[in-house]
C-alpha positions in Angstrom: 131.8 -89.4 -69.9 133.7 -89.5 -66.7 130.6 -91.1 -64.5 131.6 -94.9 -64.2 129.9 -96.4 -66.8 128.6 -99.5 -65.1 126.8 -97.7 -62.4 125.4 -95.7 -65.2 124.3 -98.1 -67.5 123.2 -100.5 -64.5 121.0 -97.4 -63.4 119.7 -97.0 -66.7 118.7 -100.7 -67.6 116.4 -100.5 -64.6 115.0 -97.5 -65.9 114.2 -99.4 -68.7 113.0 -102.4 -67.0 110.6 -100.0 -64.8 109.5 -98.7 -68.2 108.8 -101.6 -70.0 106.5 -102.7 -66.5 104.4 -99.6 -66.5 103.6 -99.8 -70.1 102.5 -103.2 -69.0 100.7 -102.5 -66.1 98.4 -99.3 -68.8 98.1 -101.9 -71.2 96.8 -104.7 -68.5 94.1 -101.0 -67.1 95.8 -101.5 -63.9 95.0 -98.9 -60.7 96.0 -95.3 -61.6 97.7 -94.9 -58.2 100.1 -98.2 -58.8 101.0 -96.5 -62.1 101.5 -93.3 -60.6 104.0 -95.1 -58.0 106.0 -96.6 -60.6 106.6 -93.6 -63.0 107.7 -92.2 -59.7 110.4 -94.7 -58.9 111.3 -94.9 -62.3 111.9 -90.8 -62.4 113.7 -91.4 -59.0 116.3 -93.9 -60.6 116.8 -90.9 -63.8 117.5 -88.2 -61.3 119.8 -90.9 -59.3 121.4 -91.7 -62.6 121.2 -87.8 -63.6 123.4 -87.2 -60.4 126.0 -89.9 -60.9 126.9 -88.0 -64.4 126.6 -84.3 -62.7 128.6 -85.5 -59.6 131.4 -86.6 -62.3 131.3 -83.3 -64.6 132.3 -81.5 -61.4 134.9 -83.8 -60.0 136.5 -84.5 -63.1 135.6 -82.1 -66.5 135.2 -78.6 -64.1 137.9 -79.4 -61.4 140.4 -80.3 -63.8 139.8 -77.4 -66.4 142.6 -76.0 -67.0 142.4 -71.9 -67.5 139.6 -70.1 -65.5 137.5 -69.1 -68.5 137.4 -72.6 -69.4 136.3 -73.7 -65.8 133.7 -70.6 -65.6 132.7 -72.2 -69.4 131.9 -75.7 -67.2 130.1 -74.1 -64.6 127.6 -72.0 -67.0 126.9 -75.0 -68.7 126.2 -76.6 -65.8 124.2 -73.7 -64.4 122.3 -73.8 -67.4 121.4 -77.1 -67.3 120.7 -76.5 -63.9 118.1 -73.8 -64.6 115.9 -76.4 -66.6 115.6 -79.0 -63.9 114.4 -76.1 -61.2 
């Protein structure tokens, strides 16, 4: 992976710790809306995190392909991957 790792996995552990409070907050039958508003940050730190490893693919694994089929390879992929998030 050419994202930098500690901004990944920093991203990621707060995920996690954003997790681990909402399955805290169902078990405790907190207010729907306060749930709601923390699976929402939580899926805005994933598509943060989702960007730092997207924004690294381009700079590093498609810019420094090194025939054109094998750049027009990275870009389908990413295109692809693309097509599931839209």
């Amino acid at each position: 992976m050419m994202a930098d790792s500690e901004t990944v996995l920093r991203l990621l552990k707060t995920a996690r710790g954003q997790v681990d409070g909402i399955i805290r907050m169902v078990e405790e039958d907190r207010y729907c809306i306060d749930i709601s508003q923390q699976l929402l940050a939580t899926t805005a730190v994933l598509n943060r995190t989702n960007r730092e490893v997207l924004t690294a693919h381009l700079k590093h694994c498609v810019n420094e392909a090194q025939t054109p089929e094998e750049r027009a390879e990275k870009i389908d992929e990413l295109t692809g991957l693309l097509s599931k998030l839209l």
